[in-house]
C-alpha positions as CSV (number, residue, x, y, z in Angstrom):
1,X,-5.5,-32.0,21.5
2,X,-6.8,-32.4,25.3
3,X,-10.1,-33.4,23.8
4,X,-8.7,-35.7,21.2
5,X,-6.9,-37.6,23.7
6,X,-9.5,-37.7,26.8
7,X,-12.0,-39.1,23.4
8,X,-8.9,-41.8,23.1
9,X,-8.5,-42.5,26.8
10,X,-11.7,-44.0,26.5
11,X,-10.6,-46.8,23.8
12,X,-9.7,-49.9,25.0
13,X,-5.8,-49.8,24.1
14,X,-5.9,-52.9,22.7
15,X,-8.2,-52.2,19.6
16,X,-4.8,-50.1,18.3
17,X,-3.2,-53.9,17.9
18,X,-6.2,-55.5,16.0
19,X,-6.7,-51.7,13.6
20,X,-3.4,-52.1,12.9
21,X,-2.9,-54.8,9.8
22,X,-5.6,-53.2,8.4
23,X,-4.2,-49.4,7.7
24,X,-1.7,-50.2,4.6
25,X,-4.6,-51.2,2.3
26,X,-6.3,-48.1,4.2
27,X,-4.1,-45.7,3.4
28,X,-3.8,-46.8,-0.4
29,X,-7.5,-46.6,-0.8
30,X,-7.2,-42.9,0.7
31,X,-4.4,-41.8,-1.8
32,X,-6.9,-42.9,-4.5
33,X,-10.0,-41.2,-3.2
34,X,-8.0,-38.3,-2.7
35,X,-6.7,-38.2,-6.2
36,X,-10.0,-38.9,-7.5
37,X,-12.1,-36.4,-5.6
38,X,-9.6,-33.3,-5.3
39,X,-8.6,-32.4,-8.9
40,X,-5.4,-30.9,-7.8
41,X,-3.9,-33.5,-6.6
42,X,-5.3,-35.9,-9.8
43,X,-1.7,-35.3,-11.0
44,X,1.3,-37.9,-10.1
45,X,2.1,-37.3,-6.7
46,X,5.8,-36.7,-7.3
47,X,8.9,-34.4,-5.9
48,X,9.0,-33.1,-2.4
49,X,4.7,-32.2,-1.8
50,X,4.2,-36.3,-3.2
51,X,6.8,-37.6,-1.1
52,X,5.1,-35.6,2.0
53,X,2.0,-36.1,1.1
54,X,2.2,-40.1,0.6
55,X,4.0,-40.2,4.4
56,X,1.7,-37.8,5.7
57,X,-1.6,-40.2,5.4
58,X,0.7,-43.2,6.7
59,X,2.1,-41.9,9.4
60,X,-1.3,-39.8,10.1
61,X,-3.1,-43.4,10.3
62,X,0.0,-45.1,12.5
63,X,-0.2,-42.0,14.7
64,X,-3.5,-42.4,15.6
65,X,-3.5,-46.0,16.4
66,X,-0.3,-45.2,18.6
67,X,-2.5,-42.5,20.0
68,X,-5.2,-45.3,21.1
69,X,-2.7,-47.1,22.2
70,X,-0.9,-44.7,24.4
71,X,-2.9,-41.1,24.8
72,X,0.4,-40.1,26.5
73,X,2.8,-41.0,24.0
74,X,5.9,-38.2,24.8
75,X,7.3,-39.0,21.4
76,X,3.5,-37.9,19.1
77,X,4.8,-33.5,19.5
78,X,7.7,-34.5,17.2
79,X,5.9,-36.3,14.3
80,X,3.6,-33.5,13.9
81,X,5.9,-31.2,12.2
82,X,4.7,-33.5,9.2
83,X,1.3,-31.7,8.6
84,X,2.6,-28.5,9.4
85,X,5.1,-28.9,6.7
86,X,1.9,-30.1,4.5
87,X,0.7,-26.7,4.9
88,X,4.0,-25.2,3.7
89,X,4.1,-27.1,0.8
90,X,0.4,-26.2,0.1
91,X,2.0,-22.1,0.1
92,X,5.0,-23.4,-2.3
93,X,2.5,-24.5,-4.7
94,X,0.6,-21.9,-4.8
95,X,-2.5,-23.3,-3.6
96,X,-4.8,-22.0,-0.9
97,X,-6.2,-24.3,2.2
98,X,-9.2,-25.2,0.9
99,X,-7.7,-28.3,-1.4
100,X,-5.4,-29.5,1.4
101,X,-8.8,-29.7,4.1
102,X,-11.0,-31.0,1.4
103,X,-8.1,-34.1,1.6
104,X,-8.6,-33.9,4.9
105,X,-12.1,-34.6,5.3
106,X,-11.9,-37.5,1.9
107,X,-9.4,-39.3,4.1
108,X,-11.4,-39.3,7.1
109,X,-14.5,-40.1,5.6
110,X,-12.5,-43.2,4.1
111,X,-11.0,-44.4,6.7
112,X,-14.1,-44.2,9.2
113,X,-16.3,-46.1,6.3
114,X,-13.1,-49.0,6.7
115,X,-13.1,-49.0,10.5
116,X,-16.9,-49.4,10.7
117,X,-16.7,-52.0,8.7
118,X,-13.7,-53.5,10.7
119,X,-15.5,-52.8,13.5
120,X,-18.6,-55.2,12.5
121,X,-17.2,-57.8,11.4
122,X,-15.2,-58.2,14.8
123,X,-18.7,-56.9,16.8
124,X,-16.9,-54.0,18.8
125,X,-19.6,-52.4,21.2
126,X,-21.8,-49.7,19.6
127,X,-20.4,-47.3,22.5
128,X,-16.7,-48.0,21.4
129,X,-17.5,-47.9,17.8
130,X,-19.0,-44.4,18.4
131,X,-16.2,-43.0,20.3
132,X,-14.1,-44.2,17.8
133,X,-16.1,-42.1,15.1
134,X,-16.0,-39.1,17.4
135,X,-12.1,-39.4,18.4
136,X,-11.3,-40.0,14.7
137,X,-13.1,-37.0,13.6
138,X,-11.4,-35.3,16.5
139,X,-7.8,-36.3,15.4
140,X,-8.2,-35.4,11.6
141,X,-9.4,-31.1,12.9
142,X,-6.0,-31.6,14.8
143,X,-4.4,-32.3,11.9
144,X,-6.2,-29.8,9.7
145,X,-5.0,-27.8,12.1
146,X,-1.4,-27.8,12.6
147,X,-1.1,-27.4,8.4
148,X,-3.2,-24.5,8.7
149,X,-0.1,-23.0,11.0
150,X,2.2,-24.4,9.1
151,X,0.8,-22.7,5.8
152,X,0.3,-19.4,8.2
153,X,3.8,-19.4,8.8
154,X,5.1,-19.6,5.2
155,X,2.7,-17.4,4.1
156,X,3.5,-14.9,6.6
157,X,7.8,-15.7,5.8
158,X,7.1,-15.6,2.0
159,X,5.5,-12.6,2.6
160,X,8.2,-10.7,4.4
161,X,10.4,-11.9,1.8
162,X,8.2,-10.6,-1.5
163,X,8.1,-6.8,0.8
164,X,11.6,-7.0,1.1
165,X,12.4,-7.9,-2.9
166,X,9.7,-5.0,-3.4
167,X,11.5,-2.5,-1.0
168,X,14.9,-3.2,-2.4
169,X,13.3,-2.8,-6.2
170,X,11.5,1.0,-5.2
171,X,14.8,1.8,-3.8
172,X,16.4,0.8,-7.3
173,X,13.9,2.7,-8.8
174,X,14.6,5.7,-6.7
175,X,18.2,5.5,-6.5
176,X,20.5,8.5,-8.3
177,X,21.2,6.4,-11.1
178,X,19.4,3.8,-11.5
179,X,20.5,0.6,-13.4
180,X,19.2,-0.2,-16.8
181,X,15.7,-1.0,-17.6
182,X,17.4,-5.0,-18.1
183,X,18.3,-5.2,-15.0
184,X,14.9,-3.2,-13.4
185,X,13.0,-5.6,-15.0
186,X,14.8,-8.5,-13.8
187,X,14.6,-7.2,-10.1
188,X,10.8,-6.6,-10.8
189,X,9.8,-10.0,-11.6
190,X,11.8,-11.3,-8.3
191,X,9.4,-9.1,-6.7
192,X,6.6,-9.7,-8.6
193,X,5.8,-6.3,-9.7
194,X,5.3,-5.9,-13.2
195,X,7.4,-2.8,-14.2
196,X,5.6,0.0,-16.3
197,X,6.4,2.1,-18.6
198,X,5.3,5.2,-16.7
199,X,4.3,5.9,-12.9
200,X,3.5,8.4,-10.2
201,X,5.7,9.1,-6.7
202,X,3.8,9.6,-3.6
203,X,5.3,11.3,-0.5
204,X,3.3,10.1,2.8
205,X,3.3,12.2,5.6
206,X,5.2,11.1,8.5
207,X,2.0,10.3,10.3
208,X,1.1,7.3,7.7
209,X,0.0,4.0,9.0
210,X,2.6,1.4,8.0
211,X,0.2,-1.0,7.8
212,X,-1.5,0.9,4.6
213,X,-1.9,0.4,1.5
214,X,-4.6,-2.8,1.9
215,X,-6.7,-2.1,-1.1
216,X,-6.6,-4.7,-3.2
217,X,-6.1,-2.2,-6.0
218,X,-3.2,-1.3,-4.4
219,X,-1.4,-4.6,-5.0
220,X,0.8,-3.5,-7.2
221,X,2.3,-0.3,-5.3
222,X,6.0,-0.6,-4.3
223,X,5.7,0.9,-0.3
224,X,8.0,2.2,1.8
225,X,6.1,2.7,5.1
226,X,8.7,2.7,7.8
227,X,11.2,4.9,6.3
228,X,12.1,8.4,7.9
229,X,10.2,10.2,4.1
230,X,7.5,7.3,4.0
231,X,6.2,7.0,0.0
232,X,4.8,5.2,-2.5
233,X,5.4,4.4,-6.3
234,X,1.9,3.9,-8.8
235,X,2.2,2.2,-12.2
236,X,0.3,5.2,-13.4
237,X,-2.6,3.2,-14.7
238,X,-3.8,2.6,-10.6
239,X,-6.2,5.6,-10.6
240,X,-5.7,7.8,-8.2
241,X,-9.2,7.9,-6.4
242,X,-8.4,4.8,-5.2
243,X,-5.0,5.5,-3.4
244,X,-7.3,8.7,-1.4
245,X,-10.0,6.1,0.2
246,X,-6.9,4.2,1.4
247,X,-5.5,6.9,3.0
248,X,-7.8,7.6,5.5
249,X,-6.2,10.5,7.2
250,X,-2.6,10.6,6.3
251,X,-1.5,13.3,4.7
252,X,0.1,12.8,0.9
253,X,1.3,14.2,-1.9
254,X,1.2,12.7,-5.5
255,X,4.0,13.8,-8.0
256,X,3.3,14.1,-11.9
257,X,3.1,11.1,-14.1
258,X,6.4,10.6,-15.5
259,X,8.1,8.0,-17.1
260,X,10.1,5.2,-15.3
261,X,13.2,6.5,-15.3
262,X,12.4,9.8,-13.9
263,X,10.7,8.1,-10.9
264,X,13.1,10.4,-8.4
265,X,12.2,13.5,-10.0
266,X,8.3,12.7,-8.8
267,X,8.8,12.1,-5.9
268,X,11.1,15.1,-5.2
269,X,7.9,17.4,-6.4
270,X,5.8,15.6,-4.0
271,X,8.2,15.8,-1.1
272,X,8.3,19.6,-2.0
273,X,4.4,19.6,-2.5
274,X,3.9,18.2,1.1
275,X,5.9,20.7,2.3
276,X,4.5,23.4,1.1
277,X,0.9,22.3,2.2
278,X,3.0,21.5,5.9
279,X,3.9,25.5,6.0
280,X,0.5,26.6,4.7
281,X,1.2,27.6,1.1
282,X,-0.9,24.7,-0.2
283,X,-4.5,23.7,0.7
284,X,-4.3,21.1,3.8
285,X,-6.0,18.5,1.9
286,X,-5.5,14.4,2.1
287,X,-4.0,14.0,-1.2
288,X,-2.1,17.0,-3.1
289,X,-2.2,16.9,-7.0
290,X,1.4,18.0,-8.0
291,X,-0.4,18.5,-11.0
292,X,-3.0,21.1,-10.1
293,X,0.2,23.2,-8.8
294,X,2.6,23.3,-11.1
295,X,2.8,27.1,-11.1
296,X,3.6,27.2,-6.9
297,X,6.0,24.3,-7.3
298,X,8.1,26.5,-10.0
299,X,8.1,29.6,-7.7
300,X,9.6,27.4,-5.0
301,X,12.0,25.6,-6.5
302,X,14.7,27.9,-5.8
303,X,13.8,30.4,-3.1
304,X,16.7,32.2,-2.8
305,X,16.4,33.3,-6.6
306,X,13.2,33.5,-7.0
307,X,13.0,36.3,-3.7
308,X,16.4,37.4,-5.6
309,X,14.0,38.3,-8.8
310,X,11.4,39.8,-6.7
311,X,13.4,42.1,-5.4
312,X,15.0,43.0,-8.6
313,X,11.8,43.5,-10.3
314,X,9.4,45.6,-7.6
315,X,12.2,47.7,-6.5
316,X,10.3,50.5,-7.9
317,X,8.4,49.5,-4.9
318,X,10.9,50.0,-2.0
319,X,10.7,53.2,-1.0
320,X,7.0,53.4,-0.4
321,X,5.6,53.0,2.8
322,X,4.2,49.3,3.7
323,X,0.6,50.7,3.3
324,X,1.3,52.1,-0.1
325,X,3.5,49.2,-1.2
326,X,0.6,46.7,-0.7
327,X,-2.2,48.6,-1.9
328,X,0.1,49.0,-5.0
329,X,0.9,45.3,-5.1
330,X,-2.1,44.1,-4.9
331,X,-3.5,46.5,-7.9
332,X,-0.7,45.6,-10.3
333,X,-0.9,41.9,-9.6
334,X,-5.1,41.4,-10.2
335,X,-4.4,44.0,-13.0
336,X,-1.6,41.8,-14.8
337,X,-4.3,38.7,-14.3
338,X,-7.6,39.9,-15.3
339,X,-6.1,42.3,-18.3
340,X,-9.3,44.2,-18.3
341,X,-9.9,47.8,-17.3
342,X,-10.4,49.9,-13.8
343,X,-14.3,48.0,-13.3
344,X,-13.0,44.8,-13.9
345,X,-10.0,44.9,-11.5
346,X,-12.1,47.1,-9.1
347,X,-14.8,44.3,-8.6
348,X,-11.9,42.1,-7.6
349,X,-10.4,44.0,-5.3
350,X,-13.7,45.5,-3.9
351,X,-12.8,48.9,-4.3
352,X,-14.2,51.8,-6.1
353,X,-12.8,51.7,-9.8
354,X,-11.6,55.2,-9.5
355,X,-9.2,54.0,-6.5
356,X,-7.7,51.9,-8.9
357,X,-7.7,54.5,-11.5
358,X,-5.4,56.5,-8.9
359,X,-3.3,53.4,-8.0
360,X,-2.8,52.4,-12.0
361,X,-1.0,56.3,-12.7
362,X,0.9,56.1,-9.3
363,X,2.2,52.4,-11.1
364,X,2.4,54.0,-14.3
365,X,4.6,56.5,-12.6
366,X,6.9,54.4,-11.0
367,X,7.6,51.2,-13.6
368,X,6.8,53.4,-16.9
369,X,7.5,51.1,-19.8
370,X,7.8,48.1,-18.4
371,X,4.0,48.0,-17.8
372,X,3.4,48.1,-21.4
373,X,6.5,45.5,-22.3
374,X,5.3,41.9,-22.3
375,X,9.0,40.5,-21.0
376,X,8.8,43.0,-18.4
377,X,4.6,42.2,-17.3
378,X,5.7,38.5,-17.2
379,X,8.8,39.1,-14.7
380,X,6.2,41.3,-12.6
381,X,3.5,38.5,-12.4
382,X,6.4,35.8,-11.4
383,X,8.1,38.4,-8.6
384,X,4.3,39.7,-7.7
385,X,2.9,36.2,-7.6
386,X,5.9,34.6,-5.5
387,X,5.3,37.9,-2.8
388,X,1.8,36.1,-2.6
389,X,3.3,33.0,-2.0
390,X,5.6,34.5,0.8
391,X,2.3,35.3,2.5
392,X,1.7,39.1,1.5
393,X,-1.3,38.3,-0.6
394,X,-3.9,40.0,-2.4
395,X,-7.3,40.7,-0.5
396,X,-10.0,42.7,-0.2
397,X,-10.1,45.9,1.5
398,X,-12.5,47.4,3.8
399,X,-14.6,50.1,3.1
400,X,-12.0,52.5,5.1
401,X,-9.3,51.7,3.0
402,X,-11.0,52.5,-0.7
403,X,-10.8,56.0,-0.5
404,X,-7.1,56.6,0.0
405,X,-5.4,60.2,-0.5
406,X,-2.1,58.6,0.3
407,X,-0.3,59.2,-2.8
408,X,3.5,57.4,-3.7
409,X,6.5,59.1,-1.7
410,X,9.7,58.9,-3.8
């Protein structure tokens, strides 16, 4: 603005007076270059954006000559809000900047061409006629301006509003009963989120940016970023491999792919899922596939029964010495898994085969039939495999440890 006015300082005021009659068939002939040249605005310019629209090139030609009259006009900050609410309009029908500064440039170029001409046929100095050019030019930018922050702002409010919409509609989603899918869908298209017929929960860790997801890919993921249990809700057509380049470094955890109305139950598996990778019973990876541990996820869904079962079921076990009880432990559980004979589950524990030879009688010993009843070898995978869970895990033993003479105490 500084350099629009010290370009109009240099006017001679009284060329505002002798521009003046001339700017109502000026600004007709803009409106009809403007139609012509910018296709969206070919229509009739009617409603709110026509009626702002019309005013805005008459009062942005007025302005200007009151500008060359008086550069220090107090009263010119008040009439601005005019092309700041052109911009607005420009977000309300859905059009970018690009068609409301291609108006802006038609105009100018129209009403320089009219000036010039103005200008010869009254013989205005070269000098003024050029300053005239450059503090036109200067005025129009200002203008382009101020509906470029006006279209910022609205964008950035109509934003704020579609998040909120979209927030409110995940939490719908997510609630404990949910409304019906007429009233979902409803909701959705206020929020502009076309609802699906199945999807996939994520559970952010509480390190996650709140200014992801950006992706464009992303677009259609309900977010909530700023919550205390941050997470996300897929369409389950958005693959996957794109939600793990957008999260950089968070930690997350994607439930199953369920249907709609079982949205809660995904996310609860994630929750659970990030959890577990949290306390160390899951890889520490940046995105956890529910799916690839559905097994774990069972086992940990009830803790207190599942140690409950375990204790039921290897109580044969109790009595030995913590030595004995995990040599024998981790026998019977890569026995149960490989179902193959004393090489086969030797290899796997890295021990000599007749080691396991001596460990499989001392088992046979203490479990008897059960060993040999399916019911039964499925209960002792489940308690065997939730004690590997709990951290007392199979591994391999030194060479020290394969020749035992320990034998079971009872």
């Amino acid at each position: 603005m500084r350099a629009t006015n010290r370009l109009l300082a240099e006017l001679p005021s009284t060329l505002a007076a002798l521009l003046r009659p001339q700017m109502g068939r000026v600004a007709g002939e803009i409106l009809r270059e403007i139609r012509r040249s910018v296709p969206e605005y070919a229509l009739p310019l009617e409603g709110v954006f026509g009626r702002v629209f019309v005013n805005g090139v008459e009062q942005a030609l007025l302005q200007f000559l009151d500008r060359v009259a008086d550069p220090s006009d107090p009263g010119r900050d008040t009439r601005l809000e005019l092309f700041r609410k052109l911009g607005r309009c420009e977000v309300n029908a859905g059009r970018g900047m690009d068609t409301l500064q291609t108006a802006y440039r038609v105009g100018a170029r129209v009403a320089w061409r009219r000036m010039a001409e103005f200008g010869q046929r009254v013989r205005l100095p070269l000098p003024t006629m050029c300053v005239l050019a450059e503090a036109l030019f200067a005025y129009i930018d200002e203008l382009s301006s101020l509906s470029v922050e006006g279209y910022a702002a609205a964008q950035a409010r109509a934003a704020g509003a579609l998040e909120l919409r979209r927030k409110r509609l995940l939490e719908t989603i997510l609630a404990g009963q949910p409304p019906s899918r007429a009233e979902l869908a409803d909701l959705a298209v206020s929020a502009r989120w076309p609802l699906p017929e199945r999807v996939v929960a994520v559970a952010l860790g509480r390190d996650a940016d709140p200014l992801l997801p950006t992706a464009p890919v992303l677009d259609e993921v309900l977010a909530d970023l700023e919550g205390p249990e941050p997470c996300l809700l897929l369409p389950g057509s958005v693959p996957l491999a794109a939600l793990r380049l957008e999260l950089g470094g968070c930690r997350a955890a994607a439930g199953p792919e369920v249907p709609l109305a079982e949205a809660r139950e995904s996310l609860r598996l994630a929750r659970q899922a990030l959890a577990l990778v949290r306390r160390g019973h899951l890889p520490d990876v940046s995105l956890t596939l529910c799916s690839e541990h559905l097994p774990t996820l069972l086992l940990r869904q009830d803790e207190f029964l599942t140690r409950q079962m375990a204790d039921r079921v290897l109580a044969p076990l109790a009595d030995l010495t913590p030595k004995q009880r995990r040599r024998l432990a981790d026998t019977l559980v890569v026995w149960l898994g490989v179902r193959g004979g004393a090489p086969e589950v030797a290899a796997r524990l890295k021990v000599h085969p007749q080691t396991v030879r001596h460990r499989m009688r001392q088992l046979e010993k203490l479990f008897g039939d059960r060993l040999s009843d399916p019911d039964r070898r499925f209960e002792l995978e489940l308690a065997l495999r939730a004690n590997v869970l709990s951290g007392q895990e199979a591994r391999p033993e030194s060479a020290g440890e394969s020749g035992e003479t320990d034998a079971p105490q009872r």
